[in-house]
C-alpha positions as a printed NumPy array, in Angstrom:
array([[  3.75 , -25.529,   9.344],
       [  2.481, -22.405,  11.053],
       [  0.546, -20.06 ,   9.375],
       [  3.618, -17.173,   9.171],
       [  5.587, -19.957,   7.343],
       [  3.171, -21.001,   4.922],
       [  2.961, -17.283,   4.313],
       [  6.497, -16.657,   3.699],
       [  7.147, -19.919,   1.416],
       [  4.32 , -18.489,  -0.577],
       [  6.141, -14.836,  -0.567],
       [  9.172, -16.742,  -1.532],
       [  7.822, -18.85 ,  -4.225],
       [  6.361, -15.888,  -5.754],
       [  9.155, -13.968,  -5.824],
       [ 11.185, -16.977,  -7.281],
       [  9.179, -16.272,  -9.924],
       [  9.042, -13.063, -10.743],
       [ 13.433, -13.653, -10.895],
       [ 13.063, -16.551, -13.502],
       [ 10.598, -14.46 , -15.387],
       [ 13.343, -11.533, -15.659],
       [ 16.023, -14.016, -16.138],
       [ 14.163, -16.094, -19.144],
       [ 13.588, -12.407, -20.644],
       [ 17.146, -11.538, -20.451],
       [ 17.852, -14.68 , -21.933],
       [ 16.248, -13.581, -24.92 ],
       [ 17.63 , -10.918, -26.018],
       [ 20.905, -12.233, -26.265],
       [ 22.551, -11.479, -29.522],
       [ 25.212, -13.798, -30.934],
       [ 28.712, -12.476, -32.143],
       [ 28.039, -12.947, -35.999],
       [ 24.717, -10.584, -35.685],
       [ 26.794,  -7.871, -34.472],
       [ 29.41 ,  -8.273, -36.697],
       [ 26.46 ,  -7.547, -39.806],
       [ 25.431,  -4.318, -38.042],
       [ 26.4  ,  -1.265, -40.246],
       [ 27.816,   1.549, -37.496],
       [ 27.839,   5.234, -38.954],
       [ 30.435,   6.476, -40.613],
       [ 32.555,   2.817, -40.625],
       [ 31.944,   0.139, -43.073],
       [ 34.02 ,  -2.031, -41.628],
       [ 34.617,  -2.908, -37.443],
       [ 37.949,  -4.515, -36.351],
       [ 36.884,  -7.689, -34.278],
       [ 38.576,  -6.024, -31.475],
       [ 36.165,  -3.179, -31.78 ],
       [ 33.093,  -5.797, -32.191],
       [ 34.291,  -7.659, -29.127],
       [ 33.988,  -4.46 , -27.233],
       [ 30.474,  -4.217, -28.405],
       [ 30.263,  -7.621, -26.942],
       [ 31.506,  -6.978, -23.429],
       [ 29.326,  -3.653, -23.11 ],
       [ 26.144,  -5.837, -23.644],
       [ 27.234,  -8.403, -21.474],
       [ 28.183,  -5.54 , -18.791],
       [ 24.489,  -3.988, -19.355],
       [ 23.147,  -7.448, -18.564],
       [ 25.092,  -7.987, -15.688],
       [ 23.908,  -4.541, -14.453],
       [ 20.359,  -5.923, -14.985],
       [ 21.078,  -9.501, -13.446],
       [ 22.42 ,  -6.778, -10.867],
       [ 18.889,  -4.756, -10.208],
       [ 17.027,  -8.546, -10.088],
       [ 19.183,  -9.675,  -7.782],
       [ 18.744,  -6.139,  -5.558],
       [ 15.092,  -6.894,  -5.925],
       [ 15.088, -10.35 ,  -5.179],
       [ 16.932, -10.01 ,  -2.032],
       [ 15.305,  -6.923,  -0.664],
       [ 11.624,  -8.831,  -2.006],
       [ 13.223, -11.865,   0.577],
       [ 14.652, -10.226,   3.74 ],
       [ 11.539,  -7.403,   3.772],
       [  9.321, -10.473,   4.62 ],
       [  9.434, -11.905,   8.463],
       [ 10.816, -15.363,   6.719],
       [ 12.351, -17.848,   9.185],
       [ 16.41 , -17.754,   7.657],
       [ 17.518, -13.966,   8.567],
       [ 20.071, -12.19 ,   6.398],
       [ 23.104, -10.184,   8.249],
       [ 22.36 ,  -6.714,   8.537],
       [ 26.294,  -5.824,   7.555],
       [ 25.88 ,  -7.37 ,   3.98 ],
       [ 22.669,  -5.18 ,   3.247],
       [ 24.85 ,  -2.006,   2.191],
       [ 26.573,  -4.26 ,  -0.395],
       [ 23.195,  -3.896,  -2.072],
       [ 22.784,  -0.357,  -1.312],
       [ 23.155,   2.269,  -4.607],
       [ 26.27 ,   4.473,  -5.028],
       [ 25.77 ,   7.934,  -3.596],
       [ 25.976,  11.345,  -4.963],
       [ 28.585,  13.13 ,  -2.813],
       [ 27.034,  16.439,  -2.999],
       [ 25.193,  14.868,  -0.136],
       [ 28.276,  15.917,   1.788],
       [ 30.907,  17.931,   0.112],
       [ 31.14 ,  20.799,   2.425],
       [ 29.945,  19.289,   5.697],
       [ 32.702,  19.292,   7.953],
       [ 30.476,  19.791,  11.106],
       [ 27.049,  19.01 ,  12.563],
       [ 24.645,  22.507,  12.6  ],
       [ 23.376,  23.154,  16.228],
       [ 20.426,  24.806,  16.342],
       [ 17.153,  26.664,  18.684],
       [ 13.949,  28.803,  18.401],
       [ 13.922,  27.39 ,  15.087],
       [ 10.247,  27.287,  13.173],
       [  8.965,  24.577,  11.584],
       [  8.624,  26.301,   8.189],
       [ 12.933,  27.3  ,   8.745],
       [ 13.505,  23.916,   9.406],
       [ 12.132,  22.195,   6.586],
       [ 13.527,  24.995,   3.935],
       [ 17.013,  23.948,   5.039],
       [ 17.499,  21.068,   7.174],
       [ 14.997,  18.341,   7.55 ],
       [ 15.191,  16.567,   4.233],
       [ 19.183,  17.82 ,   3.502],
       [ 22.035,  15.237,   4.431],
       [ 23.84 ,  18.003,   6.709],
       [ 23.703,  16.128,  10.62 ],
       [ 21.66 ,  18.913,  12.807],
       [ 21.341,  19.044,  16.684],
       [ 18.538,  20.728,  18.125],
       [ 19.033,  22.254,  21.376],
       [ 15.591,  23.145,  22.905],
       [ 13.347,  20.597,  21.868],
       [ 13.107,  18.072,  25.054],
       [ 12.208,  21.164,  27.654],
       [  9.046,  20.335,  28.587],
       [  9.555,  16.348,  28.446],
       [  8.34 ,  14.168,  31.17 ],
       [ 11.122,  11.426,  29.597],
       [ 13.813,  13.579,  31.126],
       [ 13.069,  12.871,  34.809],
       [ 11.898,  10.223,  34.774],
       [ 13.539,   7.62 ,  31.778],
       [ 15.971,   5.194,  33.434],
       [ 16.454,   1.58 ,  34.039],
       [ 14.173,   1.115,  36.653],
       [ 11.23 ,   2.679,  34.927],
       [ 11.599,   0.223,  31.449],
       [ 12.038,  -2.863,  33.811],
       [  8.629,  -1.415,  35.343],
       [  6.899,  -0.702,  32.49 ],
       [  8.041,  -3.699,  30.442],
       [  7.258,  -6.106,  33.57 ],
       [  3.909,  -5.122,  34.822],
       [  2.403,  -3.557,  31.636],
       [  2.987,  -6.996,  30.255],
       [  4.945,  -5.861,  27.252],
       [  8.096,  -7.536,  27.456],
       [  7.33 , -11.104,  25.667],
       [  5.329,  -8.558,  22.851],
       [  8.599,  -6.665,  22.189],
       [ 11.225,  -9.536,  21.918],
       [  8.652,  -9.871,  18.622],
       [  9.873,  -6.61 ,  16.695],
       [ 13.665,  -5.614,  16.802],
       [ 15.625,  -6.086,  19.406],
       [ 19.506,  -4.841,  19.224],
       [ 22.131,  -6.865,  21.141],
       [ 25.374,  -5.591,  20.097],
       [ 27.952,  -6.715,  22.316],
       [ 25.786,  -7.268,  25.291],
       [ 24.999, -11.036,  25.45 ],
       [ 21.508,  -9.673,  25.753],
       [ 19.038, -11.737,  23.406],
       [ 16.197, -10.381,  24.556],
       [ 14.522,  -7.405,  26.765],
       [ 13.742, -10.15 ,  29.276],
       [ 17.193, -10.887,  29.69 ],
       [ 18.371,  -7.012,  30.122],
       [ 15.322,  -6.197,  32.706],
       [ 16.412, -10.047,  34.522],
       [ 19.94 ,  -8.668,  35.031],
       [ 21.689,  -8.181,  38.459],
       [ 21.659,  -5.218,  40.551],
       [ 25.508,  -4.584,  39.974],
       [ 25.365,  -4.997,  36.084],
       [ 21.95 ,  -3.055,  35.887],
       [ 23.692,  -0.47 ,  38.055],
       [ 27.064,   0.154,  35.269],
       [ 29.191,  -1.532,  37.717],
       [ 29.496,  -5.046,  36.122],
       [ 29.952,  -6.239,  32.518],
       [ 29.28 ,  -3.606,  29.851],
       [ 25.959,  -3.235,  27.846],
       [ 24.33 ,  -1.496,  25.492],
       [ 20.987,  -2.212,  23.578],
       [ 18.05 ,  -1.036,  21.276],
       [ 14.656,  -1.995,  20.77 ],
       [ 11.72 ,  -0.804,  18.898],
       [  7.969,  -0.267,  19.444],
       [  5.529,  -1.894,  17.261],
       [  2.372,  -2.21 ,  19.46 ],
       [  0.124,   0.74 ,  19.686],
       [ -0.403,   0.312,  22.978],
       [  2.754,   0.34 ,  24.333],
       [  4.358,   3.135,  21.841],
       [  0.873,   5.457,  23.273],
       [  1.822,   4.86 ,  26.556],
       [  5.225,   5.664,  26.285],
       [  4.886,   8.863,  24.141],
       [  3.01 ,  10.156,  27.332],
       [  6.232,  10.83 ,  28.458],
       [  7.407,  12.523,  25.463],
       [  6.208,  14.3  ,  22.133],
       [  6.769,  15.605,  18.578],
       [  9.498,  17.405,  18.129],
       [  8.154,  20.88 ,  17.66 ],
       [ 10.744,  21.962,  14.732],
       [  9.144,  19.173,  12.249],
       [  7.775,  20.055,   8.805],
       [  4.009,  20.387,   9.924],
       [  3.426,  17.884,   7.365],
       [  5.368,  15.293,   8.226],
       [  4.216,  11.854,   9.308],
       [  5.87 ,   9.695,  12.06 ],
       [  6.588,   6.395,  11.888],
       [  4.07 ,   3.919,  14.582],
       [  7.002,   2.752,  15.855],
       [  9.839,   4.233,  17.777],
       [ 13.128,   3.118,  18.865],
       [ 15.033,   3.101,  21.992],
       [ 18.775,   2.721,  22.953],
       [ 20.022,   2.173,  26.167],
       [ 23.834,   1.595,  27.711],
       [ 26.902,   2.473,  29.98 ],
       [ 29.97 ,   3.684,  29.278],
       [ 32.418,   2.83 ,  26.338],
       [ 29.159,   1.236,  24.604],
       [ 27.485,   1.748,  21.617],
       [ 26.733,   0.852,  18.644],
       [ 30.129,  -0.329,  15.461],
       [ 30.231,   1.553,  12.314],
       [ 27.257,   0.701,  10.055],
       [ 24.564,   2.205,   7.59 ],
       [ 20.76 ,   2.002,   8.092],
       [ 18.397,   0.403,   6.403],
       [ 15.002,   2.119,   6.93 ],
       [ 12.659,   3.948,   5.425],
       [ 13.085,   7.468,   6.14 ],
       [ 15.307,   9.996,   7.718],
       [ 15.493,  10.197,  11.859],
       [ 15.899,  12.165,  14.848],
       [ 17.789,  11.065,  18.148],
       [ 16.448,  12.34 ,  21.47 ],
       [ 19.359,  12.123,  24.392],
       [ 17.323,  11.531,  26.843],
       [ 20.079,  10.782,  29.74 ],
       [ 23.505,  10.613,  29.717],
       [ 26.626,  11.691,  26.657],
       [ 27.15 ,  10.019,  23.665],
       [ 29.492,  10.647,  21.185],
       [ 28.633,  10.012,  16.63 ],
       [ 30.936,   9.716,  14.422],
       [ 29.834,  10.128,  10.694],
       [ 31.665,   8.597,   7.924],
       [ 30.702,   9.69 ,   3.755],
       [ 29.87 ,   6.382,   1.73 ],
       [ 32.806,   4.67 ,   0.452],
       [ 32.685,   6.094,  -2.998],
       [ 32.676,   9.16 ,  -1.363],
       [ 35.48 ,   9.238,   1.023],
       [ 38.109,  11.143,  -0.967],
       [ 35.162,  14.034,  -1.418],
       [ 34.094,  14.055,   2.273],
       [ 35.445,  14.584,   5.734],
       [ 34.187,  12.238,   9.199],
       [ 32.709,  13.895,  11.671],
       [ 32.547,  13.806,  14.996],
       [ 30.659,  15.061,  18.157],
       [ 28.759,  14.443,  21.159],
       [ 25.083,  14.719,  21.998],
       [ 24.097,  16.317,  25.482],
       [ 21.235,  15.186,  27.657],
       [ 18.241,  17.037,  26.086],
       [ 19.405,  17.253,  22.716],
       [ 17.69 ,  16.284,  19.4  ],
       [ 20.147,  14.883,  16.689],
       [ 18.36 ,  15.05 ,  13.276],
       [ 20.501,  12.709,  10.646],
       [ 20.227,  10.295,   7.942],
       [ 21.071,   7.338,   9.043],
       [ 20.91 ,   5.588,   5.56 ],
       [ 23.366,   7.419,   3.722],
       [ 26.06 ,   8.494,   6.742],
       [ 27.955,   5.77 ,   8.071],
       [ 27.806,   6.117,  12.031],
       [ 29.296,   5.32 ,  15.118],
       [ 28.437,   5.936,  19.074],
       [ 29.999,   5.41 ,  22.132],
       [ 28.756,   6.029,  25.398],
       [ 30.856,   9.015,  26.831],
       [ 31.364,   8.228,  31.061],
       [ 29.163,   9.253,  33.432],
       [ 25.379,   8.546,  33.266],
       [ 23.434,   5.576,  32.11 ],
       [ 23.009,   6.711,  28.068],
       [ 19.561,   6.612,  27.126],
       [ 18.108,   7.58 ,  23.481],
       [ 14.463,   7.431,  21.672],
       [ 14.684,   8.127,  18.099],
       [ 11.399,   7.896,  15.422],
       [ 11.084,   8.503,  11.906],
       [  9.621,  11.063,  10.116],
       [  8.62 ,  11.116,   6.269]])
């Protein structure tokens, strides 16, 4: 057994644990039918069984709801760790907490913005739910000349970065792509948009290679001056009538969206418990345009709009 394995039956085994522990204690404080029928309730001497029964079924609903948490815990204790069984992305938001719609109510559009200060920015927008698109952000960017296919198969080829990266996340969608080998090994005609459709994402996670590549692009100069980005950042690439299906993220912090080259259109969906409260909305992002979102409480779409090779970097930002 490798060491990674041994480390992850370990993680596993421990958190197995920490369940039964929670379990055995809810176990406990069970409390049978004739104890609850002795309890004196204010201002009743006497409780129908009916009523008693209902006492019943709101304890047993309060420990389902905590048979609920463990179970949250217990999974998001398992799939955090690099374990060798992986657990669908798509069945993550059955876990995820019910929303408060205020997060939306009202936001029928996404805010486009410029010239806007830092200190602006984080008073109204950067830690809000409302989508924002930043106009002027990507002036002065190297990454807007220069970003296309031929430049990642370059960099991910002779900077010898390629097997490194097929380690962290690597998006496949509907491409057949496993791997950023395979998309920088494609044919001329495919790489070129005029064979079978692709579209995928990748992240960063070596310092190396995420220094080198923000040469060719920096902070976004409307962040809260004290916000922290993530080490890693992420990367989308893809033709036409590609993109990514309707999902909610999973990470740890809100995001912004550089359009580095070509048109893509969102579309934002409210969480399900909020879809008679909220409206979807849709738009497109231009080449040189920063969307700011949060990708774990909108549902989102994108499609490639025709025309140019679609290319997006996106980071976190706490």
């Amino acid at each position: 057994m490798n060491p990674s394995s041994k480390t992850c039956d370990k993680r596993s085994k421990a958190a197995e644990y920490k369940l039964q522990r929670i379990l055995n204690k809810i176990e406990t404080l069970k409390i049978s039918d004739s104890y609850l029928s002795q309890i004196k309730f204010p201002g009743k001497e006497k409780r129908s069984s009916k009523k008693i029964t209902n006492y019943v079924k709101v304890y047993s609903g309060i420990c389902v709801v905590l048979v609920g948490v463990t179970v949250k815990w217990f999974y998001d204790d398992i799939t955090s760790k690099s374990c060798l069984v992986e657990v669908p992305s798509s069945s993550k938001s059955l876990f995820r907490p019910p929303e408060d719609c205020s997060m939306c109510i009202g936001v029928d559009d996404v805010v486009r913005l410029a010239n806007i200060s830092a200190e602006e920015f984080e008073q109204h927008y950067a830690y809000s739910a409302t989508p924002v698109i930043v106009t002027d952000a990507t002036q002065e960017w190297k990454a807007i000349k220069e970003f296309d296919f031929n430049f990642f198969a370059d960099f991910y080829r002779n900077v010898k970065m390629g097997t490194q990266t097929n380690d962290c996340f690597f998006f496949a969608y509907k491409s057949g792509l496993h791997s950023l080998q395979e998309v920088f090994d494609m044919d001329e005609a495919r790489a070129n948009l005029s064979g079978a459709p692709w579209y995928v994402g990748w992240s960063t996670c070596y310092s190396e290679e995420s220094r080198q590549l923000r040469a060719f692009y920096r902070r976004p100069y409307f962040l809260p001056r004290t916000a922290e980005s993530d080490t890693l950042d992420w990367l989308f690439m893809g033709g036409p009538g590609q993109g990514a299906h309707m999902h909610v993220d999973s990470v740890r912090h809100k995001s912004w969206q550089a359009q580095v080259r070509g048109r893509k259109q969102w579309q934002l969906a409210p969480p399900p418990e909020c879809l008679y409260a909220c409206e979807r909305i849709q738009f497109t992002v231009e080449p040189g345009e920063i969307l700011v979102v949060d990708t774990n409480r909108w549902y989102h779409k994108t499609n490639v709009l025709p025309g140019d090779l679609s290319i997006t970097i996106g980071a976190e930002y706490d």
